[in-house]
C-alpha positions as CSV (number, residue, x, y, z in Angstrom):
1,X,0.0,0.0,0.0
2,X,1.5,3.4,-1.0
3,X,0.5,6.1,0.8
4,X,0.4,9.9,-0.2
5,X,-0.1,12.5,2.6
6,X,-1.7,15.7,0.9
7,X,-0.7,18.6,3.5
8,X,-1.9,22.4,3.7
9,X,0.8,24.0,5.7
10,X,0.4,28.4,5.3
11,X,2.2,30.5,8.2
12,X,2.7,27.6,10.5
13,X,6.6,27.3,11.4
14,X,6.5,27.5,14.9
15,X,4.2,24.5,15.1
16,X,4.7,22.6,12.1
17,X,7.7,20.0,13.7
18,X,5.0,18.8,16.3
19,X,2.1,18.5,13.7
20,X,4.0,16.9,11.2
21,X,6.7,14.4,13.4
22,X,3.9,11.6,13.8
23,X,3.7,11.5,10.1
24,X,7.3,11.8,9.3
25,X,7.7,9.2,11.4
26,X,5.2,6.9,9.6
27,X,7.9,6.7,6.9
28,X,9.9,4.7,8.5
29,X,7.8,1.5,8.2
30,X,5.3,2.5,5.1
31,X,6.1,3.6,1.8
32,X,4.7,7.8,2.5
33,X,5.4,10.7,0.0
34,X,4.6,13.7,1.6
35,X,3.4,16.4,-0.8
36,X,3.0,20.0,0.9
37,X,1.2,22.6,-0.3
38,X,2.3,26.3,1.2
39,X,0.7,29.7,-0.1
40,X,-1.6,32.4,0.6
41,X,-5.1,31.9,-0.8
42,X,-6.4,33.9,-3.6
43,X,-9.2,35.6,-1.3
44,X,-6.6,36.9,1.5
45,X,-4.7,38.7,-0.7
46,X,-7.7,40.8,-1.8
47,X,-9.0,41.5,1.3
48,X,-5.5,43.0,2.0
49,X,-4.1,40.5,4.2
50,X,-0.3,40.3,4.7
51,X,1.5,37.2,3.3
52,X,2.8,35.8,6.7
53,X,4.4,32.9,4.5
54,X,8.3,33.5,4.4
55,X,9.6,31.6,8.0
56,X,7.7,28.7,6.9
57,X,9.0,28.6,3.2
58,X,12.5,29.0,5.0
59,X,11.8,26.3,7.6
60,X,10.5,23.7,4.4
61,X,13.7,24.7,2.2
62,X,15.9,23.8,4.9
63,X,15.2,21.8,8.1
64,X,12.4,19.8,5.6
65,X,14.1,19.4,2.4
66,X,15.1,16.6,2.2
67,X,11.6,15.0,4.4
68,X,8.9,16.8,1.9
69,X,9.1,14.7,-1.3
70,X,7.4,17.8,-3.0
71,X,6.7,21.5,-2.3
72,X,4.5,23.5,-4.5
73,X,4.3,26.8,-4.1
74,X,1.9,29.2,-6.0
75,X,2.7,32.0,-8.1
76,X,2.5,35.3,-6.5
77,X,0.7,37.2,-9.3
78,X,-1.7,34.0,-10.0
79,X,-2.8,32.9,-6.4
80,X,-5.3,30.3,-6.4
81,X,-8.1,29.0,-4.2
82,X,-8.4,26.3,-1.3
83,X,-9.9,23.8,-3.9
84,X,-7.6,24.6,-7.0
85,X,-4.7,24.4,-4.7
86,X,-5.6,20.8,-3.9
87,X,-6.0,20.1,-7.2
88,X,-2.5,20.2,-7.8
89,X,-1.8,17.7,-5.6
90,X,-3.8,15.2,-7.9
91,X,-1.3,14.6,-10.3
92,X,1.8,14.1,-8.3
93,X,-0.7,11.6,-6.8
94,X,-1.1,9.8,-10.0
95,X,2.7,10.1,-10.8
96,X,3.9,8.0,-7.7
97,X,1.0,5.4,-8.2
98,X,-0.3,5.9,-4.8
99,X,-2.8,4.2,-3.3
100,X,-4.1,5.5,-0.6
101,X,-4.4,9.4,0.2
102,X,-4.5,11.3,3.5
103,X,-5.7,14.6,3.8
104,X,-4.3,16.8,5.9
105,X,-4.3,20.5,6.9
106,X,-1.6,21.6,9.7
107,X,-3.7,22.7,12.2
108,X,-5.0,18.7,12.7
109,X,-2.4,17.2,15.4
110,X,-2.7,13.5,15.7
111,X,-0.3,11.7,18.1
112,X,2.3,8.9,17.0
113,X,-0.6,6.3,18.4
114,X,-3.2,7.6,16.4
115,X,-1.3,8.0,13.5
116,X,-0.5,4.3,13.9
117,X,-4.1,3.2,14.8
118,X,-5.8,5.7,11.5
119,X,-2.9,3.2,9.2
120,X,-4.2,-0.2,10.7
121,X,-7.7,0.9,10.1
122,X,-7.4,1.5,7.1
123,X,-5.3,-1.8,6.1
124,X,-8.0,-3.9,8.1
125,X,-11.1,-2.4,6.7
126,X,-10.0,-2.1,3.0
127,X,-14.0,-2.8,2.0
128,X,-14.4,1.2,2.5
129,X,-13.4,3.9,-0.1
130,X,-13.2,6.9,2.0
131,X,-12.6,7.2,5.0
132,X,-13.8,9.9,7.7
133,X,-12.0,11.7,10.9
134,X,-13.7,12.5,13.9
135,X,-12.3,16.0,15.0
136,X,-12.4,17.6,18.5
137,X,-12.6,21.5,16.9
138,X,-10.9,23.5,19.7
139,X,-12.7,27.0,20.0
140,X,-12.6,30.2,22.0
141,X,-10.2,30.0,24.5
142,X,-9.0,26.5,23.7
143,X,-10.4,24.9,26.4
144,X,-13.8,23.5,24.8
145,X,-14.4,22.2,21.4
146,X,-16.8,20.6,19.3
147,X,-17.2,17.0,17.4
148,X,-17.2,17.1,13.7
149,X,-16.3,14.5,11.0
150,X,-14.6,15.1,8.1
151,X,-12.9,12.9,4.9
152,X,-9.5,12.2,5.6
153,X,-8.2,10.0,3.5
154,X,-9.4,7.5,0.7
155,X,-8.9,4.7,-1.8
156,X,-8.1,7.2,-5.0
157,X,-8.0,4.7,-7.8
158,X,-11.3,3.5,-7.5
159,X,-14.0,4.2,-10.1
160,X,-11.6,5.5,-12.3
161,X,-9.7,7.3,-10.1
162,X,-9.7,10.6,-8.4
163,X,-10.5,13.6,-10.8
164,X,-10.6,17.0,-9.6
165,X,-11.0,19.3,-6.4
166,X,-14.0,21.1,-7.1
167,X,-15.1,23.2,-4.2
168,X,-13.2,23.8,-0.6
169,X,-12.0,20.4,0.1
170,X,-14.3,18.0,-2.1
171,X,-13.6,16.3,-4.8
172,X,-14.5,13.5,-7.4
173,X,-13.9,10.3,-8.9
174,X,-13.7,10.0,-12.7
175,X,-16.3,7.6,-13.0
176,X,-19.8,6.8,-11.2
177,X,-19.0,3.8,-12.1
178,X,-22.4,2.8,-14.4
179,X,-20.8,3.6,-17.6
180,X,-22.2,6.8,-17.7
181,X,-19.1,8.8,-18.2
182,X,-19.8,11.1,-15.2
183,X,-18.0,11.9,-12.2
184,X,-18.9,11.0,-8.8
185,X,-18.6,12.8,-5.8
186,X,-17.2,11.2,-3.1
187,X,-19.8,11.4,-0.6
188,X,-22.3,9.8,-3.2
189,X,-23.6,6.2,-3.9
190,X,-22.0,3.6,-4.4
191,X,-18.9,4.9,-2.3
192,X,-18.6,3.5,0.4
193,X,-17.4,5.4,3.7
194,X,-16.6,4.8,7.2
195,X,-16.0,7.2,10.2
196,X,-13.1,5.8,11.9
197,X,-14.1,5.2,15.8
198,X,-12.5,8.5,17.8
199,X,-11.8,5.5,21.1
200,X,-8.8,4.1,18.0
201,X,-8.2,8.6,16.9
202,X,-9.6,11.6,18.3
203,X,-7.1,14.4,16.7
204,X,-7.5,18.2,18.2
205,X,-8.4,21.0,15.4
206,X,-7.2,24.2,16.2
207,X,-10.0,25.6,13.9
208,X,-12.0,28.6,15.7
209,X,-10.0,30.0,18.7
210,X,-9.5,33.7,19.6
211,X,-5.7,33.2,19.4
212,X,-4.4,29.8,19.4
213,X,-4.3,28.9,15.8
214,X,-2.2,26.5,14.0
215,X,-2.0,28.1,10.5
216,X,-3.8,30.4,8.4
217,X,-3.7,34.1,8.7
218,X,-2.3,36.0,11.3
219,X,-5.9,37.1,13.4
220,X,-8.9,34.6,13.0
221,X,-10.8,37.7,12.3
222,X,-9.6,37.0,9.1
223,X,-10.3,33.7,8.7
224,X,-14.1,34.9,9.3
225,X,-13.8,37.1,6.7
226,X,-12.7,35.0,4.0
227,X,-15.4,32.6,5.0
228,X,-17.8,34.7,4.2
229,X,-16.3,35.6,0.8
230,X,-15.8,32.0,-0.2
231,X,-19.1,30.6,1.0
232,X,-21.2,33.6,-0.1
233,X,-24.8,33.8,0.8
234,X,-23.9,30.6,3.1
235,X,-21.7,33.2,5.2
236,X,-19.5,32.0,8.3
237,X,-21.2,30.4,11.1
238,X,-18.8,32.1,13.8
239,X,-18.4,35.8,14.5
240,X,-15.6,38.3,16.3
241,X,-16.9,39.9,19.4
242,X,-13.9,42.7,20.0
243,X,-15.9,43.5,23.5
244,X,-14.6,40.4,24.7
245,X,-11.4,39.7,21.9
246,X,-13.0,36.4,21.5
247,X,-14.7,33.8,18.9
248,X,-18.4,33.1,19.6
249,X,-20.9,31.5,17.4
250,X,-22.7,33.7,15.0
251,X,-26.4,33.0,15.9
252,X,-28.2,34.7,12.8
253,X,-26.2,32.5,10.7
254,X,-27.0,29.1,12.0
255,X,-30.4,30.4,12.5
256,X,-30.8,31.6,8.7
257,X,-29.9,28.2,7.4
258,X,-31.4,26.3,10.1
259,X,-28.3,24.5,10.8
260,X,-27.9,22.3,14.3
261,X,-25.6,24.6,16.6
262,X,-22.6,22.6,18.2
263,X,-22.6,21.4,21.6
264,X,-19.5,22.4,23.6
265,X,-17.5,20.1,25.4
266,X,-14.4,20.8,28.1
267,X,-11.5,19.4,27.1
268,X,-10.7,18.9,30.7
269,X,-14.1,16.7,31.5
């Protein structure tokens, strides 16, 4: 089995070694390339944002060269977006042969042991396609989260293979698989998907807190604010309060769309 880690990695030098030394390490008994992805999305740089970018380029072309089996890089005058960026991991996919692909942004820290037990699920339940991860998603302060799932990593030369990022972090195999021609999402029939039990990994997401993210921007205000540019009318679901300097939900937004609110958790229950 030849696994190929896709990775998202923007502005994250100080706490790229610990996300990343689980995974590194995962090379030493499985055949891993390691493709990273680091540049500024499209959006940021119109809304003005600075390009926070440069320690972490200098960190990959030096302590990581010769550990990241490809860096791409975007062109500065031809930024792209979350999805097209992804995209460009497809064919470096296709070029190693790889069989199996995790996807991974560097604000998700798994430990050695989950790392190790996400692998052995995988190789024991090989009947699956796709493969879901459930997240603790820290927020605020850090010291609560919520539970989401999300695809992590998958089978990619299945129904013809995997096609095309079309939209944030989706994408699609070449062929439904019915002769049709047509390509098939990866959360559609007949994929077939499991979420991997969080007792075997639970990884923490720095995702939404007022100052303790991984990557990304340098103020999660921003983060909001490309949201809402990306997703459009579906807006962002969490809001800035600069009363309190803090991230809270954004209540007329889950309203609108009459989606479930999360229930907070402590990490310390």
């Amino acid at each position: 089995m030849k696994i190929g880690i896709q990775c998202l990695a923007y502005n994250c030098a100080e706490s790229f070694p610990e996300f990343i030394e689980p995974w590194l390490k995962l090379k030493e008994t499985y055949n891993v390339k390691l493709w990273v992805a680091s540049g500024q999305f499209k959006i940021y740089k119109e809304m003005g944002c600075e390009d926070k970018n440069g320690p972490t380029l200098e960190l990959f072309k030096t302590k990581y060269k010769d550990k990241i089996d490809y860096l791409w890089t975007p062109n500065p005058d031809n930024l792209l977006s979350d999805h097209e960026t992804r995209h460009q991991s497809i064919a470096y996919m296709k070029e190693q042969d790889i069989d199996v692909m995790i996807q991974l942004d560097a604000d998700e820290f798994y430990t050695w042991e989950e790392v190790q037990n996400f692998i052995k699920f995988i190789e024991e339940n090989p009947q699956f396609d796709t493969y879901n991860t459930v997240f603790r998603n820290l927020v605020g302060d850090g010291t609560q989260y919520e539970e989401w799932n999300r695809f992590s990593a998958g089978w990619i030369k299945r129904f013809g293979g995997i096609y095309k990022y079309y939209w944030d972090a989706h994408w699609c195999f070449t062929d439904k698989g019915d002769g049709s021609g047509k390509d098939l999402e990866y959360r559609h029939h007949p994929v077939k998907n499991a979420i991997i039990p969080k007792e075997l990994m639970w990884p923490l997401h720095y995702t939404w807190t007022s100052d303790q993210n991984k990557t990304g921007p340098s103020h999660v205000k921003e983060k909001i604010e490309y949201q809402k540019r990306y997703y459009g009318g579906q807006g962002c679901g969490w809001k800035w309060d600069e009363k309190t300097q803090s991230v809270g939900l954004n209540d007329e937004s889950w309203e609108k769309h009459g989606w479930n609110k999360p229930k907070f958790k402590s990490l310390n229950d």
